[in-house]
Backbone as a ProteinNet text record, in pm:
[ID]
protein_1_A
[PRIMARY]
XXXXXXXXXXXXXXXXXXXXXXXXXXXXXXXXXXXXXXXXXXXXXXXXXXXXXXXXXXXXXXXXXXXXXXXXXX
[TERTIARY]
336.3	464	484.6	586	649.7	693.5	649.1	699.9	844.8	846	1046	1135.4	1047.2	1179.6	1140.6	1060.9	1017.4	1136	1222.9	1309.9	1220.1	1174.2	1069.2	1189.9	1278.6	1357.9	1378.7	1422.5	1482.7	1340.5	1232.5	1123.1	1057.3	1037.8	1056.6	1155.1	1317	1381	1355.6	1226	1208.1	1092.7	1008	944.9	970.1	920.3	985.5	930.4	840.6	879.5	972.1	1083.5	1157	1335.3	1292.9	1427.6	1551.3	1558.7	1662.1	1691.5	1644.6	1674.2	1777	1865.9	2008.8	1918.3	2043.1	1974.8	1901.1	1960.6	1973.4	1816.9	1782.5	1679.1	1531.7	1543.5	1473.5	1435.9	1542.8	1516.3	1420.8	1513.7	1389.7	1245.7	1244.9	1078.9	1054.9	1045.9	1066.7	1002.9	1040.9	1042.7	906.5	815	671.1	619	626.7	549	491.5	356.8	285.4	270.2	277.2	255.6	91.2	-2.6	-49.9	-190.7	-246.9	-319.9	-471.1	-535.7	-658.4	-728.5	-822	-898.9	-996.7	-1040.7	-1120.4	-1226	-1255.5	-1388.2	-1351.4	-1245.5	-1181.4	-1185.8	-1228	-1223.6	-1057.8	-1027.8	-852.3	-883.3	-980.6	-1004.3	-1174.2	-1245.9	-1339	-1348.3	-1432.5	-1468.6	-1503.4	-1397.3	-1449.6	-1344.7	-1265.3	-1178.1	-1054	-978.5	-893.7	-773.7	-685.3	-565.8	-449.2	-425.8	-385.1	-250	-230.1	-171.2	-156.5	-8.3	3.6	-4.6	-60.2	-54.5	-11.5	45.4	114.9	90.5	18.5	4.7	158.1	188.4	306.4	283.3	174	143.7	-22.9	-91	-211.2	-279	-377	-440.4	-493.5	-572.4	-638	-704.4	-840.2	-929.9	-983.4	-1004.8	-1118.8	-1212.2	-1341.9	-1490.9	-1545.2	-1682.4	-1730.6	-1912.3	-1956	-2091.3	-2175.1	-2292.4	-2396.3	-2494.8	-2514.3	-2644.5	-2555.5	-2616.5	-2533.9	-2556.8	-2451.7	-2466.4	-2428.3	-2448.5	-2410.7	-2234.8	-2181.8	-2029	-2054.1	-1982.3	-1979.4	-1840.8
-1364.4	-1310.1	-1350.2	-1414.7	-1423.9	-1314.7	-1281.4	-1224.1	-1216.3	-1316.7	-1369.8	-1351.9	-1318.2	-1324	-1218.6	-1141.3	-993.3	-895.3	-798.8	-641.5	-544.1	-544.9	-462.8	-310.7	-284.9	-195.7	-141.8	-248.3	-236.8	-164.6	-227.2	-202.8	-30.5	-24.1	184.3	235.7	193.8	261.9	329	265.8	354.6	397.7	399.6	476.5	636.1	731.2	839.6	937.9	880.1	967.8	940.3	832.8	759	730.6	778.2	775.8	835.3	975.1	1042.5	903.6	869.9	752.7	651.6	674.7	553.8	416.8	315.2	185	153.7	199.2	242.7	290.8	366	490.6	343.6	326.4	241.5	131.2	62.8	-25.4	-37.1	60	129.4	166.8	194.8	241	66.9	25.2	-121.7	-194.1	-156.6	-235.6	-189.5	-69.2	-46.8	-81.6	-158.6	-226.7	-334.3	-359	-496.8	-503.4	-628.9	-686.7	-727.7	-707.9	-747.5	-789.3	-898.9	-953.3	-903	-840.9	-817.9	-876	-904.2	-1034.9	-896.3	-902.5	-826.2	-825.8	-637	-628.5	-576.7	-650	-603.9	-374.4	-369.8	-176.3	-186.7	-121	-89.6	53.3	133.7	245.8	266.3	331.1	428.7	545.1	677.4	770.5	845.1	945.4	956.5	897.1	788.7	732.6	805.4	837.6	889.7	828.7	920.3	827.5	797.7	647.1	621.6	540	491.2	407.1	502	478	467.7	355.2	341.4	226.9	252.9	101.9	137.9	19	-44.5	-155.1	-175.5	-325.3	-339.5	-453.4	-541.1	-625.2	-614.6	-603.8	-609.3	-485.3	-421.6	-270.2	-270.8	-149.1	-105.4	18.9	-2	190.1	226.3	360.8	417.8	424.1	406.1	452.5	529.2	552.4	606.2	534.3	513.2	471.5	548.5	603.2	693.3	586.6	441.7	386.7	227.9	215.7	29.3	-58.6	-135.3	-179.8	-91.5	16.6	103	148	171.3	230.3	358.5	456.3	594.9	593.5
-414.9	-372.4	-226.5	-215.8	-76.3	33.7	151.1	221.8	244	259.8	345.2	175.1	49.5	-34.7	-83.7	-50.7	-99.6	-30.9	-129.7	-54.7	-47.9	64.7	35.9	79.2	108.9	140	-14.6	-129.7	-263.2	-303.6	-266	-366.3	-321.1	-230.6	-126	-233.6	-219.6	-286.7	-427.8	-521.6	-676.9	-644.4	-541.2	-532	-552.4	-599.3	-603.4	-451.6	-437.3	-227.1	-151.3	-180.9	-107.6	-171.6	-323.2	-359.8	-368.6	-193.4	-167.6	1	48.1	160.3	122.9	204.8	179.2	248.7	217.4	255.2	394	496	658.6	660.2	612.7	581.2	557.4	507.8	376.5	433.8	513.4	603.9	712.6	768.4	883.9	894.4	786.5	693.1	714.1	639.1	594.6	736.7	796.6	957.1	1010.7	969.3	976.5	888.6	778	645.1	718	644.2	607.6	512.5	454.9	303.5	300.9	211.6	252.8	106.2	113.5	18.1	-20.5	-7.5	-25.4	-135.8	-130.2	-222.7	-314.3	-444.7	-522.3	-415.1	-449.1	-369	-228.7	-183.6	-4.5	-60.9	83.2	80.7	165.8	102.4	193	312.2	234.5	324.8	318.4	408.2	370.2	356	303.9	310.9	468.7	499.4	646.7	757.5	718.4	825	846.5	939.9	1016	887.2	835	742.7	920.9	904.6	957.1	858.3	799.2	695	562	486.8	378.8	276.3	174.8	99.9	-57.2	-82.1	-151.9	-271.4	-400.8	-448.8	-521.8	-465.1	-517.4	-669.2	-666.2	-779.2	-793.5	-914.4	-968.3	-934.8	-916.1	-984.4	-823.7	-811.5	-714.3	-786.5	-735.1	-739.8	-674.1	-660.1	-586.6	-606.2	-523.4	-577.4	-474.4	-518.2	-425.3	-404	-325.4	-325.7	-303	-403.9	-364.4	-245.7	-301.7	-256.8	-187.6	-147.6	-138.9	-260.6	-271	-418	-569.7	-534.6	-622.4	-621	-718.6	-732.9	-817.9	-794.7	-880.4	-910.1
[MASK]
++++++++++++++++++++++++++++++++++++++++++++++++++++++++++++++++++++++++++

């Protein structure tokens, strides 16, 4: 997916946290977005870190785990 041909304003809008925001609204939001690629395996967050970011998958899956051991997933 292309950045420069991605709405990412259109795409906020069906979100349902976002779908009382007129276009103006949406935009503006829009204007603190990164798009952004993470490769299988990339951690988006850890356990313990400050939430600084909302995220949001716009194409292909994402999960949570948790690690008891290294190498290990629960």
């Amino acid at each position: 997916m292309e950045a420069r041909t991605f709405d990412l304003p259109r795409y906020l809008s069906v979100l349902p946290l976002f779908t009382d925001l007129n276009r103006p609204e949406l935009e503006r939001l829009a204007l603190g977005c990164q798009l952004r690629r993470p490769s299988r395996g990339d951690s988006i967050f850890r356990v313990g870190e400050a939430c600084e970011e909302f995220h949001v998958t716009v194409t292909g899956r994402s999960s949570c785990s948790r690690s008891r051991r290294p190498g290990r997933r629960r």
